[in-house]
C-alpha positions as a Python dict, from the first residue, in 0.01 Angstrom:
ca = {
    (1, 'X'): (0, 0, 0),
    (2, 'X'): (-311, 266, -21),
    (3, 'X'): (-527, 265, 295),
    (4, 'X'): (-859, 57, 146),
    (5, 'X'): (-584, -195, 97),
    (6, 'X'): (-510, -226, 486),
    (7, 'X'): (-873, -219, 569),
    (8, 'X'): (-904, -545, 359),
    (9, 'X'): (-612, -743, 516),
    (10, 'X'): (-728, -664, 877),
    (11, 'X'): (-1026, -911, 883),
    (12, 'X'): (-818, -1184, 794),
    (13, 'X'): (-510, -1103, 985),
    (14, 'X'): (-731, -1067, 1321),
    (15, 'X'): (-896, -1423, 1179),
    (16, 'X'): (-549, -1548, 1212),
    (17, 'X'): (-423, -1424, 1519),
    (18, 'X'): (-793, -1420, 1732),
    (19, 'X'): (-838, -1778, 1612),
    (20, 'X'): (-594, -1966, 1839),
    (21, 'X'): (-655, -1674, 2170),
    (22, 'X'): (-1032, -1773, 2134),
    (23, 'X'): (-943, -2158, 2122),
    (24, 'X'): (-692, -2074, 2414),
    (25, 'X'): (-967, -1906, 2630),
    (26, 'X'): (-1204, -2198, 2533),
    (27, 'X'): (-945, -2415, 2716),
    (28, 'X'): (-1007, -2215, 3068),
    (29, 'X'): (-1339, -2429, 3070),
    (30, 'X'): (-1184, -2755, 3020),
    (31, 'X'): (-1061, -2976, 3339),
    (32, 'X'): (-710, -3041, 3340),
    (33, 'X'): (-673, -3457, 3315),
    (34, 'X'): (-315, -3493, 3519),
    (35, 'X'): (-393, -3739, 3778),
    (36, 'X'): (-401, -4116, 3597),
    (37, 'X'): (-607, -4396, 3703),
    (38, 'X'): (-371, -4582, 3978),
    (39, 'X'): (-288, -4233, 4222),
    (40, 'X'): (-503, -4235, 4511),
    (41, 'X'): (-670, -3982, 4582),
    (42, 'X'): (-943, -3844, 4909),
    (43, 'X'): (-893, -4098, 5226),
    (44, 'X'): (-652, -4329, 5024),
    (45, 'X'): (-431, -4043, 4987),
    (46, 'X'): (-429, -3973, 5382),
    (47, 'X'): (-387, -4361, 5434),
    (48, 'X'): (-103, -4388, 5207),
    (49, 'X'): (80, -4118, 5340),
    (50, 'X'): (-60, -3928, 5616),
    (51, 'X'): (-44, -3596, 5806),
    (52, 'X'): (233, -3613, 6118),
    (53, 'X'): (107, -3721, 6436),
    (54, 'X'): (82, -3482, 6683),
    (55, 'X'): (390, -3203, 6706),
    (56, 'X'): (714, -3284, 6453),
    (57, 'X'): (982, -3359, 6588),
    (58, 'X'): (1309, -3415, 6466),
    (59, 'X'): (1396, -3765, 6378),
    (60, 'X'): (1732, -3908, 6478),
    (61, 'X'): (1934, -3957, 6109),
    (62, 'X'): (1965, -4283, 5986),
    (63, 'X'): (2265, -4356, 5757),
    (64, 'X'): (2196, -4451, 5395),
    (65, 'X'): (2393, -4601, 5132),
    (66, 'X'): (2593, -4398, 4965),
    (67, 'X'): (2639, -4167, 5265),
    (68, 'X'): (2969, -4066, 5366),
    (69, 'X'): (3127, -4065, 5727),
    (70, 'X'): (3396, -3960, 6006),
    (71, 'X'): (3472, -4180, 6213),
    (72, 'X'): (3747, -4088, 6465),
    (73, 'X'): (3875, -4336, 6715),
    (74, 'X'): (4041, -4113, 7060),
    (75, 'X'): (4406, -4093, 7005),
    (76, 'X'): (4433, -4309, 6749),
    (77, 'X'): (4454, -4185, 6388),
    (78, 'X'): (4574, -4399, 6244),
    (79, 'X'): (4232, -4625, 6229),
    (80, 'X'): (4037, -4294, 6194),
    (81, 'X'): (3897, -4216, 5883),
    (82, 'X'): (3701, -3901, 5692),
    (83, 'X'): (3484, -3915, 5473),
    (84, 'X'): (3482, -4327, 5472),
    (85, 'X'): (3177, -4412, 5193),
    (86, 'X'): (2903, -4634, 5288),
    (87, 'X'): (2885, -4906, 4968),
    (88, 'X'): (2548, -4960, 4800),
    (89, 'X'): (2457, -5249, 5006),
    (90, 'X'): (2478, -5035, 5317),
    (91, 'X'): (2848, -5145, 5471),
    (92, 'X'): (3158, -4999, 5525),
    (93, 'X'): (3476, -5091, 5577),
    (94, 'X'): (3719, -4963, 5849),
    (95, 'X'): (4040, -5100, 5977),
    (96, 'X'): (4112, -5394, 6195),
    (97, 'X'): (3752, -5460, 6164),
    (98, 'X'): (3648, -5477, 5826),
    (99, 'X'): (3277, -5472, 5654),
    (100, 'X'): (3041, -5330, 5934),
    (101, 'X'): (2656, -5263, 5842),
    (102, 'X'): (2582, -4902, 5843),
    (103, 'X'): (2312, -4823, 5701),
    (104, 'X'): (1974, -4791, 5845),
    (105, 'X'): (2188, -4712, 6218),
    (106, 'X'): (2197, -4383, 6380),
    (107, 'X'): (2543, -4270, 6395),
    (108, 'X'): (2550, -4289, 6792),
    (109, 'X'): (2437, -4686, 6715),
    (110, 'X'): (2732, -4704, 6462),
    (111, 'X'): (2961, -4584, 6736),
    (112, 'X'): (2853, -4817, 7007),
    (113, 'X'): (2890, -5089, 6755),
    (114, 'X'): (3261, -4960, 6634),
    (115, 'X'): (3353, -4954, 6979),
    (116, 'X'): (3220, -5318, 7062),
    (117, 'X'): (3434, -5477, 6800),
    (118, 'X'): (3747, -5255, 6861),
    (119, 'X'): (3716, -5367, 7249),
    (120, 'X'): (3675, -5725, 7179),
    (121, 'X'): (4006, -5765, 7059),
    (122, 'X'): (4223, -5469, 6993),
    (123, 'X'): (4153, -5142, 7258),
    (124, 'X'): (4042, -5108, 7623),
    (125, 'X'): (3763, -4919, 7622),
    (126, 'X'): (3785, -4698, 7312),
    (127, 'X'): (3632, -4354, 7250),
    (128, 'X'): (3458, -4393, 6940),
    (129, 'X'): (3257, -4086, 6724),
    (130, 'X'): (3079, -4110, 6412),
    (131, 'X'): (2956, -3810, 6243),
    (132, 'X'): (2735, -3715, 5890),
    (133, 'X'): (2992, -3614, 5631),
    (134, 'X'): (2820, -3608, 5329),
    (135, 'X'): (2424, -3682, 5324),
    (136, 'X'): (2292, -3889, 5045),
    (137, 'X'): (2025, -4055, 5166),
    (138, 'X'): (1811, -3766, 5365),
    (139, 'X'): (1679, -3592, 5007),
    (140, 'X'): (1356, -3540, 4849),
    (141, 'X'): (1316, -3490, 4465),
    (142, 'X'): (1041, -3135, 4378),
    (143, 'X'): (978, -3107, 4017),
    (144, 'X'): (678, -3045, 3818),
    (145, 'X'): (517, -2641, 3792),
    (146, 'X'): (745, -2517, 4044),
    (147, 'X'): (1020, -2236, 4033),
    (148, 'X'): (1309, -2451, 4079),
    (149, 'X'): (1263, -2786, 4051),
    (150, 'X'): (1535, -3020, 4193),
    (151, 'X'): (1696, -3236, 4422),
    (152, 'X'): (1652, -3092, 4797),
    (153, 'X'): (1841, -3218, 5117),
    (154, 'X'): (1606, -3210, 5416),
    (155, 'X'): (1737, -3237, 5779),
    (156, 'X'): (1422, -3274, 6017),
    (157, 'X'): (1048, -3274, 5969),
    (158, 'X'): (898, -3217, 5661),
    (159, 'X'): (573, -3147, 5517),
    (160, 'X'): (400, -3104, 5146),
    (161, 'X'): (375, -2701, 5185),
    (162, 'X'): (732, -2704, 5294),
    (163, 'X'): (873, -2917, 5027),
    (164, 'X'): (737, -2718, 4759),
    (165, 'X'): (840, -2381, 4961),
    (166, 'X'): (1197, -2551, 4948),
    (167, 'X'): (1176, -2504, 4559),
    (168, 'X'): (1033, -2111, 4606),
    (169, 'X'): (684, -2223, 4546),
    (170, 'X'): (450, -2310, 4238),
    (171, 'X'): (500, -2114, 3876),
    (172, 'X'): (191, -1962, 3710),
    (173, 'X'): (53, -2294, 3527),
    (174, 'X'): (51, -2503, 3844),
    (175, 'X'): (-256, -2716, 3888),
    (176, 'X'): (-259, -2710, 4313),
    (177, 'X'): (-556, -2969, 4299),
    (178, 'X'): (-361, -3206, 4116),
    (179, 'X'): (-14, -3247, 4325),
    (180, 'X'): (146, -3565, 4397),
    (181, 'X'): (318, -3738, 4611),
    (182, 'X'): (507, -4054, 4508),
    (183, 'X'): (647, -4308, 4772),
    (184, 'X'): (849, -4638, 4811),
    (185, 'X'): (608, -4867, 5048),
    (186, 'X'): (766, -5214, 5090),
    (187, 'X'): (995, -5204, 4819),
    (188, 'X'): (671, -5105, 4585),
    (189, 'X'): (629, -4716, 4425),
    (190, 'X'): (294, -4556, 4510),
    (191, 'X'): (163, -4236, 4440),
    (192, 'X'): (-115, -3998, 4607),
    (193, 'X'): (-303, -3687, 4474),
    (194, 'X'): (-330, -3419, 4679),
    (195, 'X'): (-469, -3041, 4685),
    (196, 'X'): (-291, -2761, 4831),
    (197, 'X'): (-534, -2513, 4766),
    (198, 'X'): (-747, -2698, 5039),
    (199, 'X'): (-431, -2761, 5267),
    (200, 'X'): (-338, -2414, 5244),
    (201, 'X'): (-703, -2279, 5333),
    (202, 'X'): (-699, -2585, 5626),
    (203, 'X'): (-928, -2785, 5532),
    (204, 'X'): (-755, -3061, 5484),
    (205, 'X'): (-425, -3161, 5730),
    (206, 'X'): (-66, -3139, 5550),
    (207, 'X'): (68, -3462, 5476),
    (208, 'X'): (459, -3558, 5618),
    (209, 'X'): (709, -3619, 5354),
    (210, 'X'): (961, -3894, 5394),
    (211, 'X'): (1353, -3880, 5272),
    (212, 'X'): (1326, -3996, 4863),
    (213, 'X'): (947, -3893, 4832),
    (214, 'X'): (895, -3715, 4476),
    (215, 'X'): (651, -3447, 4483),
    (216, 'X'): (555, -3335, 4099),
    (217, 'X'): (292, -3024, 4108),
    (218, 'X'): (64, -3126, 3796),
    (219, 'X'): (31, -2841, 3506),
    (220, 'X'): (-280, -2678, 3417),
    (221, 'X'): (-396, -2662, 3044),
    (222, 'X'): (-618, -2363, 3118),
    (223, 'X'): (-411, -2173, 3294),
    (224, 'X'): (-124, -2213, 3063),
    (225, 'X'): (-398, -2145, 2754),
    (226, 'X'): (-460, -1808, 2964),
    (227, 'X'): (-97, -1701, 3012),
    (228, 'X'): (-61, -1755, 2653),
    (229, 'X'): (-357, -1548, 2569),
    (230, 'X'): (-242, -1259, 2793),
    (231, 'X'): (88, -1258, 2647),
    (232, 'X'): (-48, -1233, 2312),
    (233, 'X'): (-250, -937, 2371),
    (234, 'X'): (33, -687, 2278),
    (235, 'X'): (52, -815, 1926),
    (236, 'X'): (-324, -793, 1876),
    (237, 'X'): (-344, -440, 1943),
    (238, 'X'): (-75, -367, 1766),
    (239, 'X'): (-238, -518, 1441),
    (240, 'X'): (-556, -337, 1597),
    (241, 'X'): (-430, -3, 1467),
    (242, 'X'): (-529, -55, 1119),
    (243, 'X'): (-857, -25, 1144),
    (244, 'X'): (-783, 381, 1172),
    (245, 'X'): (-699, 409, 828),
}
């Protein structure tokens, strides 16, 4: 190809590539449209699931379905069990005694009650222990424009900042005015928007997270349009070079 040849095709190959960087960069003026119609948002955020009242402090753990437990009985293995499964509706089972509500009990409550029924007709006063084997219940679910979104156990107090700090922070697209939090309340799932550029600067207080909250960090369009744009800046100059000849 002679020179006067590559001086024609560069107009239309920058055309091409410029094209979709300045339609990118038009993006960065554009609000991003995450947050849908039925999140609450403001003061209905806060009243739907508020900041923590006064200094954290660590909650006793309440079993949950699915959990599973030791439960040792003083000298007497042979109606101990590990890692004994509590069923989906919240019961175990456990010799002599049989089906015994566990869920939504502390574990010292489980014991007391253990050792009520196993004194009522089988032991004098019987040392009874129950302890967390497995944790099912106690988890909270980060996904969205984070680093590593998952599934995260949590074992005490718990805030927004810290749950997305539990999956090493936000990526580069994250839209921290548009993060939500969704919630069982009565049985029904609700969802509030919060923004964690404001929470971080403390303007606005850091709301508590609950064991199975979701928390999805929303996705901005223009940032994401911007990334793109920067990462196709290598191939433009490259193509740039032409215009020497």
């Amino acid at each position: 190809m002679r020179s006067t040849d590559r001086v024609r095709v560069v107009p239309w190959v920058r055309s091409a590539l410029l094209g979709p960087a300045m339609a990118a960069a038009a993006l960065s003026g554009c609000a991003d449209s995450n947050v849908g119609p039925n999140l609450r948002t403001g003061d209905k955020a806060y009243a739907l699931i508020p900041a923590p009242q006064g200094e954290p402090k660590v909650e006793d753990y309440r079993i949950g379905p699915l959990d599973a437990l030791d439960i040792t009985v003083y000298q007497e293995a042979d109606i101990s069990t590990r890692g004994a499964q509590v069923d989906a509706a919240g019961l175990i089972s456990m010799p002599l005694i049989g089906r015994v509500q566990a869920a939504g009990r502390t574990t010292t409550q489980l014991a007391d009650e253990l050792r009520a029924k196993l004194a009522e007709r089988f032991y004098v006063d019987p040392q009874v222990t129950v302890s967390i084997a497995r944790s099912v219940a106690q988890r909270i679910t980060v996904e969205g424009q984070v680093k590593e979104p998952g599934i995260y156990p949590i074992s005490g107090p718990m805030t927004l900042l810290d749950a997305v700090a539990l999956a090493k922070g936000e990526d580069e697209n994250a839209a921290l005015r548009q993060v939500i939090v969704v919630r069982y309340v009565n049985g029904q799932r609700m969802g509030a928007v919060f923004d964690m550029r404001r929470i971080r600067r403390g303007d606005d207080p850091d709301p508590a997270i609950l064991p199975r909250d979701s928390i999805i960090v929303g996705n901005s369009s223009s940032k994401s349009a911007w990334h793109d744009l920067l990462r196709a800046a290598p191939l433009l100059n490259v193509f740039g070079v032409f215009t020497r000849f």
